[in-house]
C-alpha positions in Angstrom: 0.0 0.0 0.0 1.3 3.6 -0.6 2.6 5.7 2.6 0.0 8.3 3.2 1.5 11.8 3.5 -0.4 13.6 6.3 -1.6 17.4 5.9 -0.4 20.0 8.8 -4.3 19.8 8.7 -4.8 16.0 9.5 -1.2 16.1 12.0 -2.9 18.6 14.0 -6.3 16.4 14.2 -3.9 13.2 15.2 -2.1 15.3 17.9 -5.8 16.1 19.9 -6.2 11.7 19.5 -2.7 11.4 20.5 -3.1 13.7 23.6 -6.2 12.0 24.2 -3.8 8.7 24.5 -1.6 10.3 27.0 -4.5 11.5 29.0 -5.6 7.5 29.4 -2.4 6.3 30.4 -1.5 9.0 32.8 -5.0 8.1 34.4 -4.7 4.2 34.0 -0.8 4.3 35.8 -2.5 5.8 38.9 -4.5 2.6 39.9 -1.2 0.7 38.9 -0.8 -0.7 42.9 -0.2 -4.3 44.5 -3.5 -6.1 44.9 -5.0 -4.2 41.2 -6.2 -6.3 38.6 -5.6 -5.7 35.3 -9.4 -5.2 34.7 -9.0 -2.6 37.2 -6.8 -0.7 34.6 -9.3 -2.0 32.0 -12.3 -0.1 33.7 -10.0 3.3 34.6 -9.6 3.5 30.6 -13.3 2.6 29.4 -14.6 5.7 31.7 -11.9 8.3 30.9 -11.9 7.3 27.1 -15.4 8.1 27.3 -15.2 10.6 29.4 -12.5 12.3 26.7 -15.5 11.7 23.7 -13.0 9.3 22.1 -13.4 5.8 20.8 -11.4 2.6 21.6 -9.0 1.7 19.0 -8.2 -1.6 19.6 -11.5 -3.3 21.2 -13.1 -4.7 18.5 -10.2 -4.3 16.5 -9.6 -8.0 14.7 -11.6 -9.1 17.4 -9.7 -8.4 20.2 -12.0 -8.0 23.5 -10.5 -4.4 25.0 -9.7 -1.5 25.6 -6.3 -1.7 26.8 -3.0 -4.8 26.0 -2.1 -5.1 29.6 1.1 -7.0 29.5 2.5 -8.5 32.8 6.2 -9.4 33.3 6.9 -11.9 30.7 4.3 -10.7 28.5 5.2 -8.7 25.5 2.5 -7.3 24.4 -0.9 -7.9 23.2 -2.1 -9.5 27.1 -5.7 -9.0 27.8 -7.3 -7.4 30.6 -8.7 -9.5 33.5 -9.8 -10.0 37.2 -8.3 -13.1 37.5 -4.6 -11.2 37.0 -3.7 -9.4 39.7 -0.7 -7.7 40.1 1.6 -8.0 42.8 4.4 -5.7 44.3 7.5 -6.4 42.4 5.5 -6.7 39.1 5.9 -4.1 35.6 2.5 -4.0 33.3 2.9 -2.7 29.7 -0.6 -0.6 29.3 -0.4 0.0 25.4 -3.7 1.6 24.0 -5.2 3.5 21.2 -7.8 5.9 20.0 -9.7 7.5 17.1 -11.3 11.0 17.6 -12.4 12.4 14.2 -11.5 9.7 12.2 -7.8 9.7 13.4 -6.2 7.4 15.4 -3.6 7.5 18.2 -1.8 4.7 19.6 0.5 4.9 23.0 2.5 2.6 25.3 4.3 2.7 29.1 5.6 0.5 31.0 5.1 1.1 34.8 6.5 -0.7 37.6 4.5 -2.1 40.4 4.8 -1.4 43.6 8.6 -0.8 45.8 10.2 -3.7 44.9 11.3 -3.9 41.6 14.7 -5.2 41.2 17.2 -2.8 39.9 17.8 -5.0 36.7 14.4 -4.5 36.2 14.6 -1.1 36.8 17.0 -0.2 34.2 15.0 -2.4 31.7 12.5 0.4 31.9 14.7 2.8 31.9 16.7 1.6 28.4 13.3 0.7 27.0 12.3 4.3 27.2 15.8 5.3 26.4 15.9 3.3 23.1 12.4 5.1 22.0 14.2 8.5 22.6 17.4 7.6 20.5 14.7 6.5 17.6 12.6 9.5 18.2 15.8 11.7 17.7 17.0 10.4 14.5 14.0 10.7 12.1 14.2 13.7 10.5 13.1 14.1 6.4 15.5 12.1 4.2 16.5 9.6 7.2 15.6 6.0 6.8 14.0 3.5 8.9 17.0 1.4 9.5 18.5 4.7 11.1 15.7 4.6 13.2 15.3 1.5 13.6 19.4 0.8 14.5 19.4 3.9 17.0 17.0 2.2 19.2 19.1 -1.7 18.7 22.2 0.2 19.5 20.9 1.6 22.9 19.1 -1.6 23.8 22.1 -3.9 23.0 24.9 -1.9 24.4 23.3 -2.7 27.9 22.9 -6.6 27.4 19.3 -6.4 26.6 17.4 -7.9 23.3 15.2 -6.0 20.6 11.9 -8.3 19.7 11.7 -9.1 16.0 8.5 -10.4 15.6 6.6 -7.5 16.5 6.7 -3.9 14.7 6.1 -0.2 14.8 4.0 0.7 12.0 2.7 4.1 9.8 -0.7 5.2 11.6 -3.5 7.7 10.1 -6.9 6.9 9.7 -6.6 3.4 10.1 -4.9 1.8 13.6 -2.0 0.2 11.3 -0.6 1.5 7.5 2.8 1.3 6.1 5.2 1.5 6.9 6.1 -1.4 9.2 8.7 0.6 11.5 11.2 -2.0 13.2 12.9 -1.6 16.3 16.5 -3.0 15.0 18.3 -2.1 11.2 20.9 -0.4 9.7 21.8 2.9 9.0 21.1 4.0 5.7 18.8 1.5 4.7 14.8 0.7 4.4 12.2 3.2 3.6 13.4 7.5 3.7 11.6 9.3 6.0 9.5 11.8 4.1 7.4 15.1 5.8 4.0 14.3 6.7 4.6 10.5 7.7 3.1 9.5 11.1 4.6 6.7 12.4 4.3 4.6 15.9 7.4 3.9 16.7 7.5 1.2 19.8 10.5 -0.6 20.9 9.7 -4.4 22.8 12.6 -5.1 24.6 13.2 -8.6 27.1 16.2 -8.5 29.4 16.7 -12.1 27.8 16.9 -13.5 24.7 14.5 -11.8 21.8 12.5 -14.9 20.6 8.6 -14.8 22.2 5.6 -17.0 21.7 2.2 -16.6 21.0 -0.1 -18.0 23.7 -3.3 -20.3 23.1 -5.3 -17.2 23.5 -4.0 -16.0 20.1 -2.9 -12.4 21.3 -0.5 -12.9 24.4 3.0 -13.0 23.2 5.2 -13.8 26.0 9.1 -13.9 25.9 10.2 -17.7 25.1 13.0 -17.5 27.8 10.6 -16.3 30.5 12.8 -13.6 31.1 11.2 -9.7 31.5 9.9 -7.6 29.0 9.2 -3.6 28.4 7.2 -1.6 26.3 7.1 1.8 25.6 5.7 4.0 22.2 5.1 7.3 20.7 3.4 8.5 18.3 5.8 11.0 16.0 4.9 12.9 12.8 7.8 13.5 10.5 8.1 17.4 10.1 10.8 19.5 8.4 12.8 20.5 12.1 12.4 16.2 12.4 10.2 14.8 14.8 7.1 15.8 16.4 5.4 13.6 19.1 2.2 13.7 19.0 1.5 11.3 21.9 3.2 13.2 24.6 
């Protein structure tokens, strides 16, 4: 499919969705505490998304059941919302979630740690996660490529003994929740798709503090690290403009 080139016009309409998105998660990471479940999170975001006048991006979307991908420890992404999980001091929960207000979608991640003890490995996991977005953020500029991007965030990530997922992408994002480009989190500089002004892009780095390979559970949407090990998750939404990047999701 063709990149779509966004207007100032239609950036400007996907910064109010992508502020919208922050709203939500800032909300959502307050009832992050011991003894929440993750429908707990779940029920903060229905009510403040409709609260906002938004709609839900992702319920619905290929048939997946919520609001929010609430991914625990292991999980990568795409874990679904529930009573049963609960989380426990110690813990981290990716809360990744979308929205469309006036046809145009935002999409968001963070990964929050639970509770006061979580390990100082696990702490910098965060912390490089979040780093590695930053260092992708800062090199798209017009005439850039993906694997620029996409290598600035690997570089980060690797350097501290940590592992880029493969499997699962950044993407081009507009009026639909997912265009092209398919934006990876590893490359190499100079190569893949230039960068052109007027892309919008979600650009999300997955990163385990084990190996990279992750599974796909029985319920067809968890994808958990194969080595058990921990995983983070953190994403912006960024329009390509001619000083570079813009994040819309911030």
């Amino acid at each position: 499919m063709p990149i779509m080139i966004k207007t100032p016009q239609e950036i400007e309409k996907m910064r109010r969705s992508g502020q919208v998105v922050r709203e939500v998660l800032e909300h959502v990471r307050q009832f992050v505490k011991p003894g929440a479940s993750t429908q707990d999170l779940e029920n903060a975001a229905v009510g403040k998304i409709k609260e906002l006048g938004a709609k839900a991006a992702f319920k619905g979307y290929r048939g997946y059941p919520c609001v929010l991908c609430t991914s625990v420890n292991e999980e990568v992404v795409h874990g679904i919302p529930s009573a049963e999980r609960v989380l426990r001091d110690g813990d981290i929960v990716s809360i990744d979630t979308g929205v469309i207000l006036d046809g145009y979608y935002g999409d968001s991640a963070i990964t929050v740690a639970v509770g006061q003890k979580v390990s100082p490995r696990t702490q910098r996991l965060l912390a490089v996660t979040k780093a590695s977005l930053e260092r992708g953020i800062e090199a798209i500029k017009p005439g850039a490529t993906l694997g620029d991007v996409g290598a600035a965030v690997q570089e980060v990530v690797e350097a501290e003994g940590f592992s880029v997922v493969r499997e699962f992408v950044g993407h081009g994002i507009g009026t639909r929740l997912h265009e092209d480009p398919q934006v990876p989190n590893y490359g190499r500089r100079g190569q893949g798709q230039k960068l052109r002004e007027g892309m919008v892009i979600a650009i999300e780095p997955m990163v385990n503090a084990g190996k990279p390979d992750v599974q796909v559970l029985s319920d067809g949407w968890t994808a958990v690290t194969q080595d058990g090990s921990l995983s983070a998750h953190f994403e912006h939404t960024v329009a390509v403009t001619a000083e570079g990047a813009t994040i819309l999701t911030q």
